[in-house]
C-alpha positions in Angstrom: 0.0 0.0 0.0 1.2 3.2 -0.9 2.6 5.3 2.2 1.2 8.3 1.4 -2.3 7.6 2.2 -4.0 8.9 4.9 -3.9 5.7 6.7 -0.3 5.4 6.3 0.7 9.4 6.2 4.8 9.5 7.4 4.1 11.1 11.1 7.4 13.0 10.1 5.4 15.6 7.6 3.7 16.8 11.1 7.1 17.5 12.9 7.2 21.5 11.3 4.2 22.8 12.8 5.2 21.0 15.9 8.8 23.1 15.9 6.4 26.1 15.5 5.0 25.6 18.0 7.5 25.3 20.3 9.1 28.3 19.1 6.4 30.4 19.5 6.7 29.3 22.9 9.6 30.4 23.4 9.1 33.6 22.1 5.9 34.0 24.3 8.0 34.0 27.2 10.3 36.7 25.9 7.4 39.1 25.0 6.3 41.6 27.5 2.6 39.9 28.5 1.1 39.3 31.6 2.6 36.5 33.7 0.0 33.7 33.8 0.3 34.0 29.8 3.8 33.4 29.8 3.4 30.7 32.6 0.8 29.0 30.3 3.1 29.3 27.6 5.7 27.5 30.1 3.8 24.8 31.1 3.1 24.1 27.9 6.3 24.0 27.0 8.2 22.1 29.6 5.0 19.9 30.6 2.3 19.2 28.3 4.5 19.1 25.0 6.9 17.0 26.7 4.4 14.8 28.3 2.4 14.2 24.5 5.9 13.3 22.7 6.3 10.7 26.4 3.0 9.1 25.9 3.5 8.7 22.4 6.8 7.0 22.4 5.6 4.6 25.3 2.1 3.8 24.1 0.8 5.9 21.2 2.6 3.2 18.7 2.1 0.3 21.0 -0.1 -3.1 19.6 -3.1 -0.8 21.9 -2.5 2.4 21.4 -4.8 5.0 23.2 -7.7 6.9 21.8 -7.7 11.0 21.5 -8.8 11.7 24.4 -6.6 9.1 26.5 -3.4 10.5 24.6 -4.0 14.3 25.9 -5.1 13.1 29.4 -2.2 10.4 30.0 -0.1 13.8 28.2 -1.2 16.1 30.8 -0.4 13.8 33.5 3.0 12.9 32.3 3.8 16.2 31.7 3.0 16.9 35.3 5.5 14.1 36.2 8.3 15.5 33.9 8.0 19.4 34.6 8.2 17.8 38.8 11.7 15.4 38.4 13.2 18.1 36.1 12.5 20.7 38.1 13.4 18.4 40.8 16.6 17.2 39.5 17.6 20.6 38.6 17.2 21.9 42.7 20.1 19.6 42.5 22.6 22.1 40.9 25.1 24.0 42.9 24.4 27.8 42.7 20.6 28.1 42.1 18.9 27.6 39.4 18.3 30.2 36.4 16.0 31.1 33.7 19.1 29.1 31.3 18.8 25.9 33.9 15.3 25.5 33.2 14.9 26.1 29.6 18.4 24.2 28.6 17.5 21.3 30.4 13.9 20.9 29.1 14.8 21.9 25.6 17.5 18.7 25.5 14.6 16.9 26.9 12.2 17.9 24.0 15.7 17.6 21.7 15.7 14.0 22.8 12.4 12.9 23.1 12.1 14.6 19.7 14.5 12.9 18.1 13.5 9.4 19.2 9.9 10.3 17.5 11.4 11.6 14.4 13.4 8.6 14.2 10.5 6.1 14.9 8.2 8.0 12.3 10.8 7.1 9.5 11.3 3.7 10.8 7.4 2.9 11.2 4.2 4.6 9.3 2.0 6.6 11.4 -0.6 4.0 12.5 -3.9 5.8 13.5 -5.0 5.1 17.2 -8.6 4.0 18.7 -9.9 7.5 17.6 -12.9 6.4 17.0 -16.1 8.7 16.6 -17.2 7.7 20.5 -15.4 6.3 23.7 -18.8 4.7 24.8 -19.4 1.0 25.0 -22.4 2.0 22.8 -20.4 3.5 19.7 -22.4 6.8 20.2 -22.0 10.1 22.1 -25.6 11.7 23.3 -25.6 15.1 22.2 -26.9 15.3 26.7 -22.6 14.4 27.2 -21.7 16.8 24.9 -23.5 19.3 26.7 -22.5 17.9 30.0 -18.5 18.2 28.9 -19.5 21.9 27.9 -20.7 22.5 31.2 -18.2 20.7 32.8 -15.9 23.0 31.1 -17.4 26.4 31.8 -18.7 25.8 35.2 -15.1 23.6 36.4 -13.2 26.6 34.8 -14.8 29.4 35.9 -15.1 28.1 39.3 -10.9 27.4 39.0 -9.6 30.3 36.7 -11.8 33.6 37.7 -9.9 35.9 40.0 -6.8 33.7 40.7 -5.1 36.2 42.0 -7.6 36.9 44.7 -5.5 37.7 47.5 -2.1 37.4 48.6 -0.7 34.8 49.0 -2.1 32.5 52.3 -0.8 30.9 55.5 0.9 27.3 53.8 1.0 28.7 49.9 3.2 31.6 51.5 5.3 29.1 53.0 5.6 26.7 50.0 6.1 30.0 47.2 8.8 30.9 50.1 10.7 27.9 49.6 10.3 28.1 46.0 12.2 31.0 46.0 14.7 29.3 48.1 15.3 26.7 45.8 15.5 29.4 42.8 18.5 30.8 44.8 20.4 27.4 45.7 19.5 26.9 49.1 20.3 23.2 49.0 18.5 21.9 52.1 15.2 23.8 50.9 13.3 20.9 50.4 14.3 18.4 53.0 13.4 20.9 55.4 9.5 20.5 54.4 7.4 18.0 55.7 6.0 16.7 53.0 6.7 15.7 49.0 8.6 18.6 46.4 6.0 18.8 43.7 4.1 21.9 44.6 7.7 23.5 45.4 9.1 22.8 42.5 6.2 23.7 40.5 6.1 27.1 41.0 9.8 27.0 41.2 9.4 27.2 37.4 7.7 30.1 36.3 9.7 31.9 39.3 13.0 30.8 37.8 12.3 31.7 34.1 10.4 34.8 34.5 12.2 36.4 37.5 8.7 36.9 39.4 6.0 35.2 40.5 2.8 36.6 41.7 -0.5 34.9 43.1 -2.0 33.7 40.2 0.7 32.4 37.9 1.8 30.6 41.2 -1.5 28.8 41.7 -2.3 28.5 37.8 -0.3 24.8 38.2 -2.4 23.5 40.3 -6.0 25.1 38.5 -4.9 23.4 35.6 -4.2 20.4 37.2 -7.5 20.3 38.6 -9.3 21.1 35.5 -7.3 18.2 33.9 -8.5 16.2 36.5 -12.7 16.4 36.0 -12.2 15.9 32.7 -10.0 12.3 33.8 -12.6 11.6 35.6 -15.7 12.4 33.2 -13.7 9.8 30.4 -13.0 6.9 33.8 -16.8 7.0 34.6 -17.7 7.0 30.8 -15.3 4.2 30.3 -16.5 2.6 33.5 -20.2 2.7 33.3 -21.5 5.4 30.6 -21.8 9.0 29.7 -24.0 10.2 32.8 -21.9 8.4 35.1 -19.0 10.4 34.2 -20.8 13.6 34.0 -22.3 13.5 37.1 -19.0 12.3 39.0 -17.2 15.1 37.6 -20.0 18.1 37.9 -20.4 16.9 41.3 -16.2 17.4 42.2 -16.2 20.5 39.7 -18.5 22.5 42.4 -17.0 20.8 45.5 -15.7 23.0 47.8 -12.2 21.2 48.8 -11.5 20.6 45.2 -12.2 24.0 44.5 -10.2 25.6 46.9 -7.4 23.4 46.7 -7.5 24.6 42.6 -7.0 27.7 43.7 -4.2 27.2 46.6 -0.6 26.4 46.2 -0.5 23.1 47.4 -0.1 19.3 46.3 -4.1 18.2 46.6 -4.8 18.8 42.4 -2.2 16.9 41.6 -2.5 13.7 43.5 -6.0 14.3 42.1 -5.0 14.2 38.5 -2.5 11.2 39.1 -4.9 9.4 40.9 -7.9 9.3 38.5 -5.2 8.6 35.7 -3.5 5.7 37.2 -6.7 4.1 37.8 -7.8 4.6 34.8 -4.7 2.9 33.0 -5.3 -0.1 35.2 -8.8 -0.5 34.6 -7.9 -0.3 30.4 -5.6 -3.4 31.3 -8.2 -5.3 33.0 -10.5 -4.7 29.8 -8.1 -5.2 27.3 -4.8 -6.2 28.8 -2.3 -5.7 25.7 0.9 -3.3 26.1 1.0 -4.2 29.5 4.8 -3.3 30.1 4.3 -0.1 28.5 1.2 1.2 30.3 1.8 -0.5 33.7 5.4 1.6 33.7 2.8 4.7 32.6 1.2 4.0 35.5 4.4 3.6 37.7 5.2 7.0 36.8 2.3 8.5 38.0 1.8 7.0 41.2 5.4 8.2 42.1 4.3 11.8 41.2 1.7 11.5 43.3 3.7 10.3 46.1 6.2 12.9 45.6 3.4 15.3 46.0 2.6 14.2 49.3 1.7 10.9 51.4 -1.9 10.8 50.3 -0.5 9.5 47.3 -0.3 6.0 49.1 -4.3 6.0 48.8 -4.1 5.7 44.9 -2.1 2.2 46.0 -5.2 0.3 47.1 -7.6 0.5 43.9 -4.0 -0.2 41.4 -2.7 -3.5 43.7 -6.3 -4.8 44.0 -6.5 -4.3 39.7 -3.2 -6.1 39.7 -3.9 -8.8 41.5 -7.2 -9.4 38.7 -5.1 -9.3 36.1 -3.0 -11.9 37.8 -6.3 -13.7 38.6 -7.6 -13.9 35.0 -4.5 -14.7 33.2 -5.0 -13.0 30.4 -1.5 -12.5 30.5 1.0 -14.7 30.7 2.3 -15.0 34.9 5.8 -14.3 33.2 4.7 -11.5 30.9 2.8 -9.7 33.8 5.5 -10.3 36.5 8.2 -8.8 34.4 5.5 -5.8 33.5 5.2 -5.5 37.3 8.8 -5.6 38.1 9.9 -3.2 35.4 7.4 -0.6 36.5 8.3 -0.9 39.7 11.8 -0.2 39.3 10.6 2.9 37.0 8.2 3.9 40.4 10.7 3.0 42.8 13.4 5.3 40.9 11.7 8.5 40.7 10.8 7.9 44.3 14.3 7.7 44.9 15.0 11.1 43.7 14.2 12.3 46.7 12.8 10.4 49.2 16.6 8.5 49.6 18.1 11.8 50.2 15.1 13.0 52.4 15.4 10.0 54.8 19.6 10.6 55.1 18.4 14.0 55.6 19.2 15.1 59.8 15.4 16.6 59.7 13.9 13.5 58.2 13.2 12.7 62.2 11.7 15.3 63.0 9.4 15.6 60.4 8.8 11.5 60.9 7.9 12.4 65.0 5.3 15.0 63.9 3.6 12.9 61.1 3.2 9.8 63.9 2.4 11.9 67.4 1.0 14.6 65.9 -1.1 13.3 63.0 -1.9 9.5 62.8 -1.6 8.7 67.2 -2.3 11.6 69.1 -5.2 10.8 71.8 -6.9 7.7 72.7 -7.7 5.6 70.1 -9.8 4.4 68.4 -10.9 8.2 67.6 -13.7 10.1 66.9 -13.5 12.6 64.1 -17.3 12.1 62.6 -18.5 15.5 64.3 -15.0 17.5 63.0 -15.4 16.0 59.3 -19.0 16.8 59.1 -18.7 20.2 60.3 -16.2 20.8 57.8 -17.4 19.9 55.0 -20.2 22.5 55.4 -17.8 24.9 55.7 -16.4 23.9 52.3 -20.0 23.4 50.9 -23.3 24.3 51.1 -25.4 21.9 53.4 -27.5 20.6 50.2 -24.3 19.5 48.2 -23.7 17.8 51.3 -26.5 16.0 52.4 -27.2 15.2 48.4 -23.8 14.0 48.0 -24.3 11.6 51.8 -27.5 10.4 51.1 -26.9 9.0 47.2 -23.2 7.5 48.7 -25.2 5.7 51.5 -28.0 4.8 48.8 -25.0 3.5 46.4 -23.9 1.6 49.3 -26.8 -0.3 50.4 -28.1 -1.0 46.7 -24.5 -2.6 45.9 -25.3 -4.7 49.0 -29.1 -5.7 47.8 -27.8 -6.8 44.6 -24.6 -8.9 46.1 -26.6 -10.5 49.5 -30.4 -10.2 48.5 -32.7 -7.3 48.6 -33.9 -7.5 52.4 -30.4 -7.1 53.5 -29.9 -4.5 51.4 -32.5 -2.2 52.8 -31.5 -3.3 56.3 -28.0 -2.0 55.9 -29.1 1.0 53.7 -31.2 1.8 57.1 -29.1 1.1 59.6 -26.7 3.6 57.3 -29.2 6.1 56.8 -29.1 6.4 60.5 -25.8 6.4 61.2 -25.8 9.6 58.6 -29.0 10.8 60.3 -26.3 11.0 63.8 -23.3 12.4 61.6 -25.1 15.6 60.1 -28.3 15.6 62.1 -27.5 15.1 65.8 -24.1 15.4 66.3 -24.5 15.9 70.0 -24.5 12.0 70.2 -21.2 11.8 68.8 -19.6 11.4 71.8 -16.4 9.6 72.7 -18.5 6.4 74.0 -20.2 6.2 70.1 -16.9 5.8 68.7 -16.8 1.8 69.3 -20.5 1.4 68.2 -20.2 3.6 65.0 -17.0 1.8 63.9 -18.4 -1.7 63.9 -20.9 -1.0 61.4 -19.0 1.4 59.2 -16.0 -1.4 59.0 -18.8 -3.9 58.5 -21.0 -2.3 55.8 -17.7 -1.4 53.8 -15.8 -4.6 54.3 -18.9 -6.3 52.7 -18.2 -3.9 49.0 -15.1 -5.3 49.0 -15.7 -8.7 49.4 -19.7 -9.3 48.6 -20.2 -11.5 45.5 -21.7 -10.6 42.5 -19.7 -6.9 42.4 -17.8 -6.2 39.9 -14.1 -5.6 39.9 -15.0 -1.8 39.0 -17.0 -1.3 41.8 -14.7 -3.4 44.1 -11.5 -1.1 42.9 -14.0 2.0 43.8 -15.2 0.9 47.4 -11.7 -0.4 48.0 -11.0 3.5 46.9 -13.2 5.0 48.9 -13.8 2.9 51.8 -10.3 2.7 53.4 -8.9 5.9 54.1 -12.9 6.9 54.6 -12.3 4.6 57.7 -8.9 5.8 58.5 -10.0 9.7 58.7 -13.2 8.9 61.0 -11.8 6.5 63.3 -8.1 5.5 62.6 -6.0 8.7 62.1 -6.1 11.4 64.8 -6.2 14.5 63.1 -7.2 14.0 59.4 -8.1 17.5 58.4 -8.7 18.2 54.4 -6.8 14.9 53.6 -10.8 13.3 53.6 -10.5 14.8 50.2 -9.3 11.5 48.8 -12.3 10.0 48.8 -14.4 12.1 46.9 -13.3 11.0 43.5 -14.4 7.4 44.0 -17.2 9.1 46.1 -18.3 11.1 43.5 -17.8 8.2 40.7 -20.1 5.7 42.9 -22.8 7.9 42.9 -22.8 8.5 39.0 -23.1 5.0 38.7 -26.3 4.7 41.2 -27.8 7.5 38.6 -26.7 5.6 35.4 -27.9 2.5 37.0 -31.5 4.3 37.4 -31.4 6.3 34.0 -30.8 2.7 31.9 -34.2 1.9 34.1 -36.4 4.6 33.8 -35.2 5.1 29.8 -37.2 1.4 29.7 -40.1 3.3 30.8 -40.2 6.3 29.9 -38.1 6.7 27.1 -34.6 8.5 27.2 -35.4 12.3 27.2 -37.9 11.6 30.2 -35.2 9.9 32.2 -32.2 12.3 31.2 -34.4 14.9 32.8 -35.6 12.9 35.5 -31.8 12.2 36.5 -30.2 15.4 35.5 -32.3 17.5 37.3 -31.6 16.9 41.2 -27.9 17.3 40.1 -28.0 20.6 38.4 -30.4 21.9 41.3 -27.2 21.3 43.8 -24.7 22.4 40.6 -26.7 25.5 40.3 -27.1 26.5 44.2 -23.3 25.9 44.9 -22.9 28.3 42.0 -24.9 31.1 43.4 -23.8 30.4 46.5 -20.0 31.0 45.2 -20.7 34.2 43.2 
């Protein structure tokens, strides 16, 4: 067949606009505009184009290649991963770090990673991806997702990128923008001095180093982007998991939540873990549906676990859902034991590497025990255990969000909960533990004067209880398994097993937030029976953009 059709078009003839590109880039930065243009235009440049040319060397030519929208989001979060060890590696130099530092380094990068493409697309012809017209299971996309990724867009935007700069910088971003600056000047111990991983030091670090400035916004435009990358992660892992509403609704419902929104808009590590979270589960669930390039995606994967762990220790939570996928692919052997183990092994060594970065040196560190003493007195065993942070957690998240995002977002977890129980153990025992659930809510936001420290030993038992049966009930599937897994654990460790939790509950709204799009496209599929499909959009849509809408008002 002749190479110069469009199914076999040399992928070189593309490789001019792409030098463009990155030379307008360049001269973006050089221009006087405002900063958070010319930290767009750096991000672009030493993240996102970067991370495309990664993804497409590792899996865009692979025997499964992934679709459009798979190649920009895997993109975005290995971009995220190469701007952080760059950055990270270059805190390394003696001296400080300059606007040449940055740009040199990442500019061999893109040199080499170019080069490698280049080479391959004269080797190999371009072979067109899984672009296909829909990511559904169906083969169709309902002009009602189009619409909802619309929304998604304008409301998760506007709620992330309007007013950025809307104060000075605050209590732990001024710290973290600090030490940025100390890192831009070569103060070596800079980072082993914080308590927790470099990524949202080093991030700003960037912009600070190549434009000699940073104010407010282009030092929390990192982090907005990474959350905005991160609803739309989540809107394809609910399609790909369940269907279009389920991924709408999981991601409207996290684009007007209150911790996600204000971590967006605050420099600090939360967005990020976000972003690598929903990705990495979203490679392993693609393995467990069509397990081919497993090498290739699994050290994908590897890499962006590690950036989430070298954002901070919450990372660890992204472990449970990604070993329990694992250990199905193991369990189905689809893959050959030898195959898989070596795909394990090599990624990892790839994980275990870029954790090594700097969590060797920050163990050797003198201040590593200090910062180990306050993470285990004064975070995980301070008080009598077990402990009792039900009344804390609930009062805080109204602080974060109105009290009808709230008590929607309870009461369709706890109905998710107990109808995942009716269909695994019978119906009766379904609506017994969806009661006895419904009141243990009823206590949490309704009376939480009998949240006292004697409750702590009765709530407990049937918290454990009711989750420990999602992960082990029969007749789940290994979606929803990897999701309560997801969810339930560190849900259990922030009410009752850690003593001061804080705003690290915020792990569990993604899977939170994912369960509950699948108890609405559970009950769309069966009032579309019955009432045809524009009656049960509606039906569905509307108690969710009644909460979308008031958290709107409410924030403007």
């Amino acid at each position: 067949m002749n190479n110069d059709s469009p199914m076999h078009k040399p992928a070189s003839r593309s490789g001019l606009p792409f030098v463009a590109a990155i030379a307008v880039l360049h001269l973006v930065l050089w221009l006087p505009l405002p900063g958070v243009a010319q930290t767009l235009a750096l991000l672009a440049l030493i993240s996102l184009t970067p991370g495309l040319l990664f993804v497409d060397l590792l899996v865009g030519q692979s025997e499964a290649p992934p679709d459009r929208w798979e190649r920009w989001l895997y993109g975005a979060g290995a971009g995220y991963a190469i701007m952080a060890l760059g950055m990270l590696l270059l805190s390394y130099l003696p001296g400080g770090m300059t606007a040449w530092h940055v740009l040199v380094g990442f500019d061999a990068l893109l040199l080499a990673l170019g080069a490698l493409w280049w080479r391959r697309a004269r080797r190999l012809p371009h072979v067109m991806g899984e672009e296909a017209a829909s990511i559904s299971r169906a083969g169709h996309w309902p002009w009602p997702a189009g619409i909802a990724v619309v929304t998604l867009l304008v409301i998760g935007g506007v709620l992330r990128f309007h007013n950025l700069g809307y104060a000075e910088l605050l209590t732990d971003e001024a710290r973290v923008v600090l030490r940025a600056a100390a890192v831009v000047q070569g103060y070596e111990d800079t980072l082993f001095l914080h308590r927790k991983g470099p990524v949202e030091i080093v991030l700003p670090a960037a912009p600070f180093a190549v434009l000699g400035v940073l104010n407010e916004a282009s030092a929390r435009l990192p982090f907005a982007v990474a959350s905005l990358a991160a609803l739309l992660a989540v809107f394809y892992l609910g399609w790909r998991l369940w269907g279009a509403l389920a991924g709408a609704s999981a991601a409207l419902l996290l684009a007007v939540n209150g911790y996600l929104i204000g971590f967006a808009r605050f420099v600090q590590y939360q967005s990020v873990v976000l972003l690598m979270s929903v990705l990495a589960v979203l490679i392993l669930y693609r393995l467990l549906h069509r397990p081919a390039a497993v090498s290739r995606y699994l050290i994908l994967a590897a890499l962006l676990v590690a950036t989430g762990l070298l954002s901070h220790y919450d990372g660890l939570v992204t472990l449970l859902p990604v070993a329990l996928a694992i250990f199905f692919l193991f369990q189905r052997r689809r893959v050959e034991w030898a195959t898989l183990t070596r795909a394990v092994g090599l990624a990892g060594v790839t994980g275990g590497l870029a954790l090594g970065l700097f969590y060797v040196p920050f163990v050797l560190h003198p201040n590593f025990s200090a910062t180990a003493a306050y993470l285990l007195d004064n975070r995980l065993r301070a008080g009598d255990f077990p402990y009792n942070n039900l009344n804390e957690l609930a009062l805080r998240g109204m602080v974060y969000d109105p009290p009808l995002l709230v008590i929607f977002s309870s009461v369709m977890i706890t109905a998710a909960l107990a109808w995942a129980m009716g269909r695994a153990l019978g119906r009766i025992w379904g609506i017994l533990i969806g009661l006895l659930l419904g009141f243990v809510l009823y206590i949490t936001l309704g009376q939480p004067a009998m949240l006292e420290a004697t409750w702590v030993e009765r709530l407990l038992l049937p918290f454990a209880v009711a989750i420990g049966l999602a992960w082990l009930a029969p007749r789940l599937g290994v979606a929803e398994r990897m999701l309560w897994l997801w969810w339930g654990a560190p849900l259990l460790l922030a009410f009752f097993l850690v003593a001061q939790p804080g705003t690290h509950v915020y792990v569990v709204l993604t899977p939170s937030a994912l369960l509950i799009g699948y108890l609405l496209q559970r009950q769309w599929l069966f009032l579309r029976k019955r009432l045809g499909a524009p009656a049960a959009w509606l039906i569905e849509f509307a108690p969710l953009a009644v909460v979308v809408a008031a958290v709107c008002v409410r924030a403007y």
